[in-house]
Backbone as numpy.savetxt, mean C-alpha at the origin, in Angstrom:
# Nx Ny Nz CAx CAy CAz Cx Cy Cz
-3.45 6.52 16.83 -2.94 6.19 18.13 -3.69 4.97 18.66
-3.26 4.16 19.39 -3.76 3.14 19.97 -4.62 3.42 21.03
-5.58 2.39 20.97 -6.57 2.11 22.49 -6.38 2.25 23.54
-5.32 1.21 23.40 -4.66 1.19 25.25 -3.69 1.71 25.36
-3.32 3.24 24.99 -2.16 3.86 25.57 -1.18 3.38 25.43
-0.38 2.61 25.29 0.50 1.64 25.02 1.49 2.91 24.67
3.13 2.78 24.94 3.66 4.09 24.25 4.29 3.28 22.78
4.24 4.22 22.17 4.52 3.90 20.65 6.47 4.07 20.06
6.33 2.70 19.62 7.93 1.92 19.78 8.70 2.80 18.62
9.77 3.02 18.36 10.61 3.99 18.09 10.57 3.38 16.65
11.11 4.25 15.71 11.50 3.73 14.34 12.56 2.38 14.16
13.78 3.05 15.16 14.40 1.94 14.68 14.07 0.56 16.10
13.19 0.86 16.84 12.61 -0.57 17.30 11.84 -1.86 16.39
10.77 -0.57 15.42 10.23 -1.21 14.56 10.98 -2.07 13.47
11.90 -1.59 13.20 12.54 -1.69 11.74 13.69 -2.70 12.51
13.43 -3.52 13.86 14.71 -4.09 14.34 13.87 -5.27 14.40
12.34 -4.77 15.10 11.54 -6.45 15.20 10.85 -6.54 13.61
11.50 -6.30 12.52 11.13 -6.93 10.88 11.73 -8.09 11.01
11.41 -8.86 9.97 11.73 -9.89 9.66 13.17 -9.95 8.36
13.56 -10.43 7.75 14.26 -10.10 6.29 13.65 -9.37 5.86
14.04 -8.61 4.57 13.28 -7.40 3.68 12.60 -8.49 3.29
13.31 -9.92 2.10 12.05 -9.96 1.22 11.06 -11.24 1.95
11.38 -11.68 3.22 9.76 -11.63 3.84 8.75 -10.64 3.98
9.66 -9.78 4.81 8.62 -8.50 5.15 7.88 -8.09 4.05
8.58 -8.12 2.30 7.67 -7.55 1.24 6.99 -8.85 1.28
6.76 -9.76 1.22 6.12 -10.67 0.96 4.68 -10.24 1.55
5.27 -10.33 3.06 3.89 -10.32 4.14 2.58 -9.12 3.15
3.85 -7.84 3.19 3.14 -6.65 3.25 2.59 -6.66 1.79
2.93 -7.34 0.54 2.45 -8.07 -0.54 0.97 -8.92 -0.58
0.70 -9.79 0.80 -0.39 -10.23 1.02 -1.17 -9.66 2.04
-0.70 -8.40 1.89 -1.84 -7.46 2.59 -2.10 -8.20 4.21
-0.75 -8.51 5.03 -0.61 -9.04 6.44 0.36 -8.34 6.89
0.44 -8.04 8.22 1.40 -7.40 9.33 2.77 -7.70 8.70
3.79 -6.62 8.41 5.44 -7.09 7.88 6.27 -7.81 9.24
5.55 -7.35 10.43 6.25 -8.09 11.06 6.07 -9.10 11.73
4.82 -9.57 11.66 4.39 -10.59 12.38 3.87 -11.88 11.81
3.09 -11.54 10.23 2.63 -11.96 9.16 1.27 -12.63 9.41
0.61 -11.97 11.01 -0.64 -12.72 11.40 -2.14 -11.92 11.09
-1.53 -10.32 11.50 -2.57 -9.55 11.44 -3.22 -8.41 9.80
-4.07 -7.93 10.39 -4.66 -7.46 8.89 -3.51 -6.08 8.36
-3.17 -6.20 7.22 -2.43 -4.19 7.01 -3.26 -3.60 6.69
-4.29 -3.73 5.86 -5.13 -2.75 5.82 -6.59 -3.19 6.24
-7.12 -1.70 6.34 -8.83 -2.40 6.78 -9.63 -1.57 5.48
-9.73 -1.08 4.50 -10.47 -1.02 3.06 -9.52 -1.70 2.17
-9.49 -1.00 0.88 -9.19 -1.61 -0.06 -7.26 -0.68 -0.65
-7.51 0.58 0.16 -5.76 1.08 0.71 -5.82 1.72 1.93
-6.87 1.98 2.60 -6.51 2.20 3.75 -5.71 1.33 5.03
-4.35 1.92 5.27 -4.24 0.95 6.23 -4.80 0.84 8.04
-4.51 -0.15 8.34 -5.35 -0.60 9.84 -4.20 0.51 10.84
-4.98 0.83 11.61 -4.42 1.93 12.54 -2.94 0.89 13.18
-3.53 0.01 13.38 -2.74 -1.16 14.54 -2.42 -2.24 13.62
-1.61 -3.18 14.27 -1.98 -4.48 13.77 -2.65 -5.05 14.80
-3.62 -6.47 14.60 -4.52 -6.70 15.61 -4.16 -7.86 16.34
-2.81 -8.02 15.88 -2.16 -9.49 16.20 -0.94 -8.63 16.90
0.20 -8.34 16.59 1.48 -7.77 17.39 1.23 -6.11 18.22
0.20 -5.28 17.33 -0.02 -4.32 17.70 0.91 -3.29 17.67
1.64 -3.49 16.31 2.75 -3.15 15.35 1.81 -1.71 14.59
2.48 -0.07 15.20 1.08 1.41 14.61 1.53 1.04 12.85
0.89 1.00 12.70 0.81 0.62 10.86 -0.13 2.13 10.18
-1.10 2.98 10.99 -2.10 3.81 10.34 -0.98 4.98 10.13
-0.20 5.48 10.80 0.59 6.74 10.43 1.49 6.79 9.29
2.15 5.65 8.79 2.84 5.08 7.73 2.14 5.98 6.28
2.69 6.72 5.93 2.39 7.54 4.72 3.04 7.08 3.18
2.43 6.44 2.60 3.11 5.37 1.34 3.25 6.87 0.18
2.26 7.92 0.00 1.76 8.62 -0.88 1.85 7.94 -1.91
2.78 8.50 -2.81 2.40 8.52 -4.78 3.45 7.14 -4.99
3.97 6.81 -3.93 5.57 5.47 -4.34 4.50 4.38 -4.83
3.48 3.51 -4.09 2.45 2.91 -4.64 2.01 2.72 -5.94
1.32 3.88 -6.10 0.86 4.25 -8.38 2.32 4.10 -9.17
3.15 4.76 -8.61 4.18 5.05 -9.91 4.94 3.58 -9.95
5.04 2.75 -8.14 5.55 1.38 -8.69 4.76 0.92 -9.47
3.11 0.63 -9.38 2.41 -0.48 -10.02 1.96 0.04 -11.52
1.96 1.31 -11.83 2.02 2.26 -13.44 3.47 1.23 -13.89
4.84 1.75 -13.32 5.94 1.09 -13.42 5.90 -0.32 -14.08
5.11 -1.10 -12.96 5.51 -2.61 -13.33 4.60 -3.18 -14.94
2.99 -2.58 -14.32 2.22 -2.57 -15.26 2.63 -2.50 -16.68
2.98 -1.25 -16.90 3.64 -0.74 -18.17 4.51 -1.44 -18.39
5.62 -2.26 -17.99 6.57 -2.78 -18.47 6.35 -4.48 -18.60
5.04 -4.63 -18.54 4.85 -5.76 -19.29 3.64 -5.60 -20.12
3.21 -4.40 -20.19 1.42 -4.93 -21.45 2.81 -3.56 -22.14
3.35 -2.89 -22.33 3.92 -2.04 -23.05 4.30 -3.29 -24.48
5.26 -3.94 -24.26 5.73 -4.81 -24.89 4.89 -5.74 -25.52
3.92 -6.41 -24.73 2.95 -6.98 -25.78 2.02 -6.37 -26.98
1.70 -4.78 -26.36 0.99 -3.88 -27.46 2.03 -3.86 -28.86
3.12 -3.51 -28.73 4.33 -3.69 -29.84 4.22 -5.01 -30.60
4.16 -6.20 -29.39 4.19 -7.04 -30.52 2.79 -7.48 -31.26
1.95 -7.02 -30.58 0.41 -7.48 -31.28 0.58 -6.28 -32.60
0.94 -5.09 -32.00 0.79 -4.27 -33.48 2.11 -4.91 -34.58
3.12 -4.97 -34.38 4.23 -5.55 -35.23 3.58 -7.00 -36.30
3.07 -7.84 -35.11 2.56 -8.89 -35.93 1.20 -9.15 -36.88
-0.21 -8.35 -36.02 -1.21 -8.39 -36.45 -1.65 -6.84 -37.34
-1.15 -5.66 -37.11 -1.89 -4.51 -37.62 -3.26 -4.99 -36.88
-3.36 -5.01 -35.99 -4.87 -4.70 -35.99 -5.41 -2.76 -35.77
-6.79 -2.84 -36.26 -7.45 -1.53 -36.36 -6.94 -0.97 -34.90
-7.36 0.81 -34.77 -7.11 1.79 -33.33 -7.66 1.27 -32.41
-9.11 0.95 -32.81 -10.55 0.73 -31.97 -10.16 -0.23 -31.29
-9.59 -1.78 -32.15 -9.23 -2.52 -30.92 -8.37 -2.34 -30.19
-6.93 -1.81 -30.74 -6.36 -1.32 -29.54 -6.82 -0.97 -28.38
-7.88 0.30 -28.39 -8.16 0.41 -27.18 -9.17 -0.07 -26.38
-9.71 -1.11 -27.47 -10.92 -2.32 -26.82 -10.42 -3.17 -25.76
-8.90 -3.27 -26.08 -8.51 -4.68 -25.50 -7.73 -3.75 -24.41
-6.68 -2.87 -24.89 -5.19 -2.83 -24.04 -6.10 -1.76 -23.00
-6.69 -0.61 -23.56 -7.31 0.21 -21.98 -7.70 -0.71 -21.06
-8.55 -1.34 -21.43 -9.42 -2.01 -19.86 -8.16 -2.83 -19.33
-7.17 -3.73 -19.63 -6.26 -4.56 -19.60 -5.64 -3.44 -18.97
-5.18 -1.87 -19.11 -4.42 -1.80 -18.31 -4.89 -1.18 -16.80
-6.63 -0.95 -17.21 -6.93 -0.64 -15.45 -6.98 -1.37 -14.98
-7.79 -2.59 -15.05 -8.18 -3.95 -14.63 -6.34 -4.09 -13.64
-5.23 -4.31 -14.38 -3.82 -5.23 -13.56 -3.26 -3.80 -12.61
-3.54 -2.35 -13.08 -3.38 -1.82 -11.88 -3.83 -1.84 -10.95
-4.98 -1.83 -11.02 -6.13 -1.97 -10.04 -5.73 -3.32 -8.93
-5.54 -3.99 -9.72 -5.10 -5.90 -9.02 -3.57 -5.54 -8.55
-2.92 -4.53 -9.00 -1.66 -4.33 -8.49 -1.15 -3.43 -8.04
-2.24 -2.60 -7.57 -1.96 -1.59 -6.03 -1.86 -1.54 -4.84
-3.15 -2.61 -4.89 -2.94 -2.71 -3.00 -2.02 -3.83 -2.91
-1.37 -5.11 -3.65 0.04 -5.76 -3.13 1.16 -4.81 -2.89
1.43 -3.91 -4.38 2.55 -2.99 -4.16 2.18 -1.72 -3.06
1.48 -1.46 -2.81 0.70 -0.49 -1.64 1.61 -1.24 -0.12
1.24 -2.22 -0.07 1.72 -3.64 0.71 2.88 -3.64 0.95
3.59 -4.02 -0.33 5.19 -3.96 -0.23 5.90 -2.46 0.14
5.39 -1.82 -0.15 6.27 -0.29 0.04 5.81 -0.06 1.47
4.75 -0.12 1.89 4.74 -0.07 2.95 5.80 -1.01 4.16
6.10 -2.20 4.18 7.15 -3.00 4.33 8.13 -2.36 4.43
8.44 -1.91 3.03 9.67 -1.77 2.83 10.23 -0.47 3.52
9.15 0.80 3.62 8.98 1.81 4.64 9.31 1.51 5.69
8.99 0.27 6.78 9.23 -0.07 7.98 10.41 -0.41 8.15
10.90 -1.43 7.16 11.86 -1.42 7.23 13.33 -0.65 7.10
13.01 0.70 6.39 14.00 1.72 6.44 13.93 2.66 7.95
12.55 2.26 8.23 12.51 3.22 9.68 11.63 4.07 9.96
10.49 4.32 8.63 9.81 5.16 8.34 8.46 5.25 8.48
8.55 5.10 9.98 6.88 4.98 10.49 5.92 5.78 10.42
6.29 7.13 10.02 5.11 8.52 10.53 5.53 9.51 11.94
6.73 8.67 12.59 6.60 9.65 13.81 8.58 9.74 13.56
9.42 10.34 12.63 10.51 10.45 12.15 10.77 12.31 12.56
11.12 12.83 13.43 11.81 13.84 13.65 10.56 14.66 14.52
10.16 13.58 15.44 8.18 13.98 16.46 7.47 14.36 15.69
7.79 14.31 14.29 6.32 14.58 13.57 5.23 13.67 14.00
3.82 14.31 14.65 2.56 14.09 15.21 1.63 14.50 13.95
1.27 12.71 13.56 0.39 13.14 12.71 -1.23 13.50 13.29
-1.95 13.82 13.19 -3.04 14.04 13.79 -4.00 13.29 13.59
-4.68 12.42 14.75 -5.65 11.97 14.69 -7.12 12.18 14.49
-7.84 11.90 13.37 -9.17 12.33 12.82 -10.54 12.04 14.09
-11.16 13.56 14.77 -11.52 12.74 15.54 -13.14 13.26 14.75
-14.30 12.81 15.65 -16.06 13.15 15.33 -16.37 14.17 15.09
-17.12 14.67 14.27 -17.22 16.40 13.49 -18.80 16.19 15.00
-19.14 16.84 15.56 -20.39 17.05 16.47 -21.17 17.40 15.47
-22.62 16.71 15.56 -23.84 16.96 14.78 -24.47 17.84 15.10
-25.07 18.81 14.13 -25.90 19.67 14.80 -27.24 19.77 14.33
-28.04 20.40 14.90 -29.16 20.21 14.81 -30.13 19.92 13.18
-29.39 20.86 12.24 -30.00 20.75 11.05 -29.56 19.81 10.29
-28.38 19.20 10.88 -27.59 17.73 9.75 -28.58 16.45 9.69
-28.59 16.14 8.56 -29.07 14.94 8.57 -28.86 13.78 7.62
């Protein structure tokens, strides 16, 4: 929820102030506001920013779950899939390198290709309408666990 109370703009308000889809994936591709393309989308490395800090567009309730992995597994795979075929077709090389080269090769481009596609689905979420607050579902805000005396 926001700072300043502000009341929080309807699905299809959101999904009216987007831009085109494939701007909006773009933006949400370079990890910037889909609708504004000024402010941050996320503040770690997939967490997204509660707000945006530029339009002030709620971006934190937006629930991407598993669409993220299975696009960038998806894309991943369908381009080192094909090169493993042809390196084995042409070279035979030994098991060992196989998995010298193609494992790390394939965490390394998921890894580089989660939080864009993280990005885009998220976008593309807004743009269907799908903010987090779709039929008053209230997601709940995480608030301070109180310390007690023996924590440290």
């Amino acid at each position: 929820m926001s700072r300043n109370a502000q009341p929080q703009p309807s699905p299809s308000e959101v999904a009216a102030s987007l831009p085109p889809i494939g701007t909006a994936l773009a933006r949400g591709a370079m990890g910037r506001c889909p609708c504004c393309g000024q402010g941050k989308l996320f503040n770690g490395y997939l967490r997204l920013a509660d707000e945006c800090s530029h339009c002030h567009t709620p971006l934190g309730r937006i629930r991407a779950d598993d669409a993220p992995p299975y696009f960038t597994i998806l894309i991943v795979g369908h381009v080192l899939v094909p090169l493993v075929f042809l390196v084995e077709k042409a070279w035979y090389p030994p098991m060992w390198l196989h998995m010298a080269v193609w494992l790390p090769l394939f965490a390394i481009l998921s890894a580089a290709f989660l939080r864009p596609t993280k990005g885009a689905t998220v976008a593309w979420m807004m743009r269907l309408g799908l903010i987090g607050t779709e039929h008053g579902a209230q997601i709940p805000v995480p608030t301070a666990r109180p310390v007690a005396p023996g924590d440290a």
